[in-house]
C-alpha positions as CSV (number, residue, x, y, z in Angstrom):
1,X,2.7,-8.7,26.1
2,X,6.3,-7.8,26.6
3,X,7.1,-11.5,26.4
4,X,6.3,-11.5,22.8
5,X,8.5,-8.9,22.0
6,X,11.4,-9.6,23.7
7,X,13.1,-10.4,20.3
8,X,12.2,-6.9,19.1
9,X,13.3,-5.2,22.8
10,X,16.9,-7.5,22.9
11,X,17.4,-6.0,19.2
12,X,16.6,-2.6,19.8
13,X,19.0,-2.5,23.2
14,X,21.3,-4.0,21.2
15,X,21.3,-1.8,18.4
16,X,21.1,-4.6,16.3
17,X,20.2,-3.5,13.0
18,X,19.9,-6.8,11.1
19,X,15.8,-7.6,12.9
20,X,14.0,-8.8,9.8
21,X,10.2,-8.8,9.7
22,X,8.7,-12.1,9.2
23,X,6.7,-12.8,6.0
24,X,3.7,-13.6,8.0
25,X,3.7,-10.5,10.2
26,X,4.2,-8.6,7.0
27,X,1.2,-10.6,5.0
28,X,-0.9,-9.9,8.1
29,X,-0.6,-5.8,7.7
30,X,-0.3,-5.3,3.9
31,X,-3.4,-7.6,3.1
32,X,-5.5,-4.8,4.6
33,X,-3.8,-2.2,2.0
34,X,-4.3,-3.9,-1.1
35,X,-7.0,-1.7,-2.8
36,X,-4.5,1.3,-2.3
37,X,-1.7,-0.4,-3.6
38,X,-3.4,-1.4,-6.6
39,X,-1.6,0.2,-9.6
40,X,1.2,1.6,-7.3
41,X,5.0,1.6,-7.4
42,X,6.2,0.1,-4.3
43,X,10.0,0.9,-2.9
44,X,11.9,-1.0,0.2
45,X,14.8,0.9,0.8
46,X,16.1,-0.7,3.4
47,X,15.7,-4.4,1.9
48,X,17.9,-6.9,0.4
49,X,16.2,-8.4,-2.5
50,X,18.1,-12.0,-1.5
51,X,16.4,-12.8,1.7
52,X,13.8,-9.7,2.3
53,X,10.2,-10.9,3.1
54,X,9.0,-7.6,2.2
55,X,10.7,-8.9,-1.6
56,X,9.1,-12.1,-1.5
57,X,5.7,-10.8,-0.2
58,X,5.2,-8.1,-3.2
59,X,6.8,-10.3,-5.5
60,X,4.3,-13.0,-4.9
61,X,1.7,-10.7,-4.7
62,X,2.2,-9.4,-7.5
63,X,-0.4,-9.6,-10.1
64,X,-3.3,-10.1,-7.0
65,X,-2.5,-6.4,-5.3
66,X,-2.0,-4.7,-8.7
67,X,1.1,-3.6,-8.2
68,X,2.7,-1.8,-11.6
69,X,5.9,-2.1,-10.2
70,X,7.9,-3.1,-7.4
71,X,12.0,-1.6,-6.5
72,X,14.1,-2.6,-3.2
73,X,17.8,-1.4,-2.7
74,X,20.2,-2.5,0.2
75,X,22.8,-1.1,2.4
76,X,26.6,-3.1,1.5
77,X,26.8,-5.1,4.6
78,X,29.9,-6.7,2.7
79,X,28.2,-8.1,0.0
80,X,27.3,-5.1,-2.3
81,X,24.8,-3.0,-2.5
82,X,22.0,-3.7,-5.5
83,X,18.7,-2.2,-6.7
84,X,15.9,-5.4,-7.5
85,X,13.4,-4.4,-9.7
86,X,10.3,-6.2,-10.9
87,X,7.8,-5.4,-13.1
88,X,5.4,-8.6,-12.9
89,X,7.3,-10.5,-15.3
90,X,11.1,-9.4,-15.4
91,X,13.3,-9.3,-12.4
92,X,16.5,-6.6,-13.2
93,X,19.3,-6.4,-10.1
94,X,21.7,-3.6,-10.6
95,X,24.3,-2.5,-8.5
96,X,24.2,0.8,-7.0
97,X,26.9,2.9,-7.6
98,X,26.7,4.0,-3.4
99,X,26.6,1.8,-1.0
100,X,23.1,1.6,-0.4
101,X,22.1,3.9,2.4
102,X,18.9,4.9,2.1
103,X,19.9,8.7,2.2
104,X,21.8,8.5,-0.7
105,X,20.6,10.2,-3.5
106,X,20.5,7.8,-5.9
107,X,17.6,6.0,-3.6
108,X,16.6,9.3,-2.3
109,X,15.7,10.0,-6.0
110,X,13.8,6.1,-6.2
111,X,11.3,7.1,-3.3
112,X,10.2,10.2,-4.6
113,X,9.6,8.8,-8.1
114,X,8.0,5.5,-6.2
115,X,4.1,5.8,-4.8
116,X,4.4,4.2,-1.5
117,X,7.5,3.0,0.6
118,X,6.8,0.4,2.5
119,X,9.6,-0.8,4.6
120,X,11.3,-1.6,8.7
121,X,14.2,0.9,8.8
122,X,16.8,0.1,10.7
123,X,16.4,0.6,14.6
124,X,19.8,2.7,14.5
125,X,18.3,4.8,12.0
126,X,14.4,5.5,12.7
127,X,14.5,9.0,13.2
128,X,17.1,9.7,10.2
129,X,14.2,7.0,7.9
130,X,11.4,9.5,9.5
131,X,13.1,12.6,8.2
132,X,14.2,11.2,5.2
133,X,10.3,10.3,4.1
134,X,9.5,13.9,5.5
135,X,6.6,13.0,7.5
């Protein structure tokens, strides 16, 4: 078993922030959600809407889940820091005017008017993501 998560162990000892889940990993665990995402506002916080599977997956998904609408942000790794929006037929990208962090207010203020945050939080950052959704 270990051997399958040696990517996911080497990142973590690492402290390599940048591990991005798989679209197929993600497919396989949000397909059993879908009745409780239908007519739901998702938010990513921790996703950049130009290569995030989590992106891809809900924006494909779309229209089959239900979705009403769908909102990621990123932390500026260099290359700014935007808020995606869709709404099953309009895609809006928007800069943020912080850099992106997740505890920000600005996308403090986007999960608690979002339904569900679905997400992987940086490995750095787990317990700060954990307090942050107040669970």
């Amino acid at each position: 078993m270990a051997k399958n998560n040696t990517n996911l162990h080497n990142a973590k000892k690492a402290k390599n922030d940048e591990f991005y889940t798989r679209y197929e990993d993600i497919e396989k665990e949000i397909s059993h959600y879908w009745p409780n995402l239908k007519g739901k506002w998702v938010y990513s916080p921790c996703d950049d809407y130009r290569w995030s599977e989590f992106k891809n997956y809900f924006v494909q998904n779309f229209s089959a889940i239900g979705l009403s609408h769908y909102t990621c942000t990123n932390y500026d790794l260099g290359e700014g820091a935007f808020r995606y929006d869709y709404d099953g037929e309009k895609e809006t990208i928007t800069p943020l005017e912080g850099n992106g962090d997740f505890r920000r207010e600005e996308c403090t203020k986007i999960k608690d008017e979002a339904d569900i945050v679905c997400s992987n939080p940086p490995f750095s950052l787990f317990k700060e993501f954990i307090k942050w959704m107040d669970l």
